[in-house]
VMD Tcl script that draws the C-alpha trace (Angstrom):
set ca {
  {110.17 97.65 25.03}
  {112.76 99.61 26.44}
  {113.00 97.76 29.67}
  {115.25 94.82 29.14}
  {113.12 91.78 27.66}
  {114.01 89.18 30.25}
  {113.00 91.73 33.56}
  {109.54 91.94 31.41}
  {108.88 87.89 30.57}
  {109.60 87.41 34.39}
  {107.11 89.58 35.33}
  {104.68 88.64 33.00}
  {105.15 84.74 33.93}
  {105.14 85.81 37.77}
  {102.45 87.98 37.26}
  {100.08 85.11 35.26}
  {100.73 82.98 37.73}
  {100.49 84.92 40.26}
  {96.37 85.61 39.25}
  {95.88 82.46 38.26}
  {96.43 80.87 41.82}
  {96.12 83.58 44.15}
  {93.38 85.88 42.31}
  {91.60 82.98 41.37}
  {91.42 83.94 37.66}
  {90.90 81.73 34.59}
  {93.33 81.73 32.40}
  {91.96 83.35 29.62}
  {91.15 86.47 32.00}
  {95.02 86.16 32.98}
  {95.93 86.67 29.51}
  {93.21 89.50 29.10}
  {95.45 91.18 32.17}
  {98.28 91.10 30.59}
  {97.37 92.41 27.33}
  {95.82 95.07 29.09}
  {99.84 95.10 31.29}
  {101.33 95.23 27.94}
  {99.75 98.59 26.50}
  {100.32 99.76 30.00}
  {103.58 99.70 29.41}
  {103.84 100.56 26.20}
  {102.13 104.14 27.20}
  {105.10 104.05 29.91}
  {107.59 104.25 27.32}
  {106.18 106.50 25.36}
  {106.21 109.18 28.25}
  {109.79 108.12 28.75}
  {109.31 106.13 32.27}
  {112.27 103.67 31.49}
  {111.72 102.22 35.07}
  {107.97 100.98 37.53}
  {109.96 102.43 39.85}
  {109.57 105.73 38.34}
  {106.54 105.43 37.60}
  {104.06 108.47 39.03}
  {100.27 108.96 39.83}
  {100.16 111.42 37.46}
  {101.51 108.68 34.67}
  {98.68 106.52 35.97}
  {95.97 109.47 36.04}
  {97.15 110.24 32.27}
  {97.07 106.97 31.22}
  {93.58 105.86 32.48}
  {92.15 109.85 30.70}
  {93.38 108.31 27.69}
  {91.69 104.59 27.89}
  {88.74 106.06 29.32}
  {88.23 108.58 26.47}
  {87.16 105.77 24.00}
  {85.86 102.87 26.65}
  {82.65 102.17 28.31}
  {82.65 102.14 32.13}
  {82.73 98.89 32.21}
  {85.67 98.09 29.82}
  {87.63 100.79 32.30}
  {86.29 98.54 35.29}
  {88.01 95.66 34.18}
  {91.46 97.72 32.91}
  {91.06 98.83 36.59}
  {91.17 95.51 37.90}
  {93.73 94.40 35.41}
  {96.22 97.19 36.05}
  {95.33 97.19 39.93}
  {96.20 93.74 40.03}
  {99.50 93.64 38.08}
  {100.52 97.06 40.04}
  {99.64 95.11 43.70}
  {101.86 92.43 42.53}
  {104.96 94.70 41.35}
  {104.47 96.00 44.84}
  {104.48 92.50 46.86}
  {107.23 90.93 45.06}
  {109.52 94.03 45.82}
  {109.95 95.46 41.87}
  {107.83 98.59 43.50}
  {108.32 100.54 46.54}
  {104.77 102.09 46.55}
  {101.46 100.52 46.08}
  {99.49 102.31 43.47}
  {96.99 99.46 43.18}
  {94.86 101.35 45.63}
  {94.43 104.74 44.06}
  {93.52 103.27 40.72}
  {90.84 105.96 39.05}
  {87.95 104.47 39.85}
  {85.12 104.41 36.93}
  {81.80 107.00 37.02}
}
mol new
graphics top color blue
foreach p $ca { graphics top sphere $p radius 0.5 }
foreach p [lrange $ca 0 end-1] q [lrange $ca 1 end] { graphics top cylinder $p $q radius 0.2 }
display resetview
């Protein structure tokens, strides 16, 4: 991934435990999350966004039209709640200056 390796394993070990104690999830639906964080960002890089912090609605719109084009609402339910959560967190811990976990796409 184009953003540096050691900004991305702390957020994916602040994010993990982050949903493990404070969203209450098992681990096994903490690792779901960030599989589902991981293509997230790999879509990121392929539209060039080098940064979360330049990261745009329209990036998010585009990305959930392209998951949702192949997934069952209920799959996109739980990307929603993946993404929403990891996007919440990025916002708390100060990596994000705007909360996007709130204007997720939500599933028909």
């Amino acid at each position: 991934m184009e953003i540096e390796r050691e900004r991305w394993r702390r957020w994916r070990d602040g994010f993990e435990s982050y949903a493990c104690r404070h969203g209450k999830l098992a681990g096994s639906t903490a690792k779901v999350y960030l599989r589902w964080v991981a293509v997230f960002m790999r879509f990121l890089e392929s539209r060039d966004v080098r940064a979360v912090q330049k990261l745009s609605l329209a990036d998010i719109d585009a990305f959930f039209s392209q998951q949702g084009a192949r997934m069952k609402p209920r799959c996109l339910y739980n990307l929603r709640a993946a993404l929403g959560s990891f996007l919440k967190w990025l916002y708390v811990t100060g990596e994000m200056d705007q909360d996007f976990s709130s204007v997720l796409p939500r599933p028909p």
